[in-house]
C-alpha positions in Angstrom: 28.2 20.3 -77.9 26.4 18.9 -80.9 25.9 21.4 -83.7 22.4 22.4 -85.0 21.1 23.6 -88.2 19.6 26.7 -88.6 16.1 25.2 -87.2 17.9 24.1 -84.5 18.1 20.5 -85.5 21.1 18.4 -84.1 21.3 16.9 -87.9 24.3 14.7 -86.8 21.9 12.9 -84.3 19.1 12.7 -86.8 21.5 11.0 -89.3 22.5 8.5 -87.0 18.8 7.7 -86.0 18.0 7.5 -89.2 20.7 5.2 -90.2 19.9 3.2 -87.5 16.3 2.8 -88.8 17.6 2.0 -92.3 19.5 -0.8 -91.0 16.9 -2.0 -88.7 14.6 -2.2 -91.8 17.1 -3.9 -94.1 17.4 -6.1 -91.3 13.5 -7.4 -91.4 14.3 -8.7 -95.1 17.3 -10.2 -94.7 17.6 -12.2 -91.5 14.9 -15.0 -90.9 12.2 -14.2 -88.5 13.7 -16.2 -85.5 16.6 -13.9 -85.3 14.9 -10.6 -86.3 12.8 -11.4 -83.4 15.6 -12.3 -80.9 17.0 -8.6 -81.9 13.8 -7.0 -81.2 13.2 -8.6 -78.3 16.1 -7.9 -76.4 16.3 -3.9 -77.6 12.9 -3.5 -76.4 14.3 -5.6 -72.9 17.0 -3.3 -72.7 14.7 -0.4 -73.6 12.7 -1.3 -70.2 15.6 -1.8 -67.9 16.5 1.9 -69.0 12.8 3.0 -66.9 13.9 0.4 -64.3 17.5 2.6 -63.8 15.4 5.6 -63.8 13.1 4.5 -61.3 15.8 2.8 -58.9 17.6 6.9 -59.6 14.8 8.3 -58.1 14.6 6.3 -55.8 18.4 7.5 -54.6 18.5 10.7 -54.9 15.1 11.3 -52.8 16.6 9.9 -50.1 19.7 12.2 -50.8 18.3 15.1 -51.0 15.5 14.1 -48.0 12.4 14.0 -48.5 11.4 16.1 -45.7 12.0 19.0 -47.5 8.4 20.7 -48.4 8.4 20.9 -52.0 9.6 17.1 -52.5 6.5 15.8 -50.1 4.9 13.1 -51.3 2.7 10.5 -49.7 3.0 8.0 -52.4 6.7 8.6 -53.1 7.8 5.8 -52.3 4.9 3.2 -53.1 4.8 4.1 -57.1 8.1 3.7 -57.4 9.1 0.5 -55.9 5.3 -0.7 -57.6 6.8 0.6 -60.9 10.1 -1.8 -60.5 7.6 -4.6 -59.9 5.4 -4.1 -63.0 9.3 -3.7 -64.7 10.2 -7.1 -63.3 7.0 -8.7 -63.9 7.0 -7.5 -67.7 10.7 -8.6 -68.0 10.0 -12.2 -66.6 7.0 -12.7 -68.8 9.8 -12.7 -71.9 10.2 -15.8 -70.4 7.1 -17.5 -71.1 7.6 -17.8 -75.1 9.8 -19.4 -76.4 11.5 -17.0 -78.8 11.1 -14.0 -76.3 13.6 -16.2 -73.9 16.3 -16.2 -76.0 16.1 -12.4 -76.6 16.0 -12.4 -73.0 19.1 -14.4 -72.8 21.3 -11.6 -75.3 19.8 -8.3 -73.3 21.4 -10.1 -70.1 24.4 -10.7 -72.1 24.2 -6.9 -73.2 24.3 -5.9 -70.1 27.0 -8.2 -68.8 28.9 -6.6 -71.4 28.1 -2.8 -70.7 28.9 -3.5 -66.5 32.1 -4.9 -67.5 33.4 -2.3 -69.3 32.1 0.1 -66.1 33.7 -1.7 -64.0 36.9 -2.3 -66.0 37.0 1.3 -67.0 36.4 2.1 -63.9 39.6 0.1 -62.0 41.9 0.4 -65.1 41.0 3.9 -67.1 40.8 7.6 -65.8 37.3 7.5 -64.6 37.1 9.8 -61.5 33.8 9.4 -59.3 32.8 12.5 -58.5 30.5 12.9 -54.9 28.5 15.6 -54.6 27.7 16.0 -50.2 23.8 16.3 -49.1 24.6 20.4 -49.3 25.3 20.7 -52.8 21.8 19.3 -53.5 
């Protein structure tokens, strides 16, 4: 549990963000333009896949939990979500256009090459247990 201060401010968190901004900033001095921009534009890609996970989670456990159930009744469940994985897509692909956005592009997909290797290596070689909850727990 992360520890708070007597506002009930996770400080440690705050820190790091803060660090994180510092360095960022240092960052826009020191590297030249081209690369600066290659690092912003894949965090902000990877920043959009995260809503593109989110949506594609939703999109899961509706149909886990059913959607016939009253309070989850929706007539444009589905539609707005598969319409906002499109309009992800379609954002993502226009990074493709220019010519500097590509190769920011290019280190988000190796980002997240990296990130599903480690799931799945972790997941065949460490101690990670899947956990499955049935359709009654939800």
């Amino acid at each position: 549990m992360q520890k708070k201060n007597s506002r009930g401010v996770a400080s440690g968190a705050l820190m790091l963000s803060g660090i994180g901004l510092a360095i960022s900033v240092l960052f826009s001095f020191l590297l030249p333009d081209t690369v600066y921009e290659y690092m912003t534009t894949s965090a902000g890609i990877m920043l959009i896949l995260n809503w593109l996970i989110i949506l594609a989670s939703h999109i899961k456990k509706r149909k886990l939990i059913g959607a016939e159930e009253e309070h989850y009744r929706s007539a444009s469940y589905p539609v707005t979500s598969y319409l906002g994985i499109a309009l992800i897509a379609f954002t993502i692909a226009g990074s493709l256009l220019h010519t500097n956005q590509r190769v920011g592009f290019f280190i988000s997909l190796g980002f997240v090459a990296v990130i599903l290797g480690a799931y799945f290596l972790g997941s065949r070689f460490g101690k990670f247990k899947k956990v499955h909850k049935s359709e009654e727990e939800y």
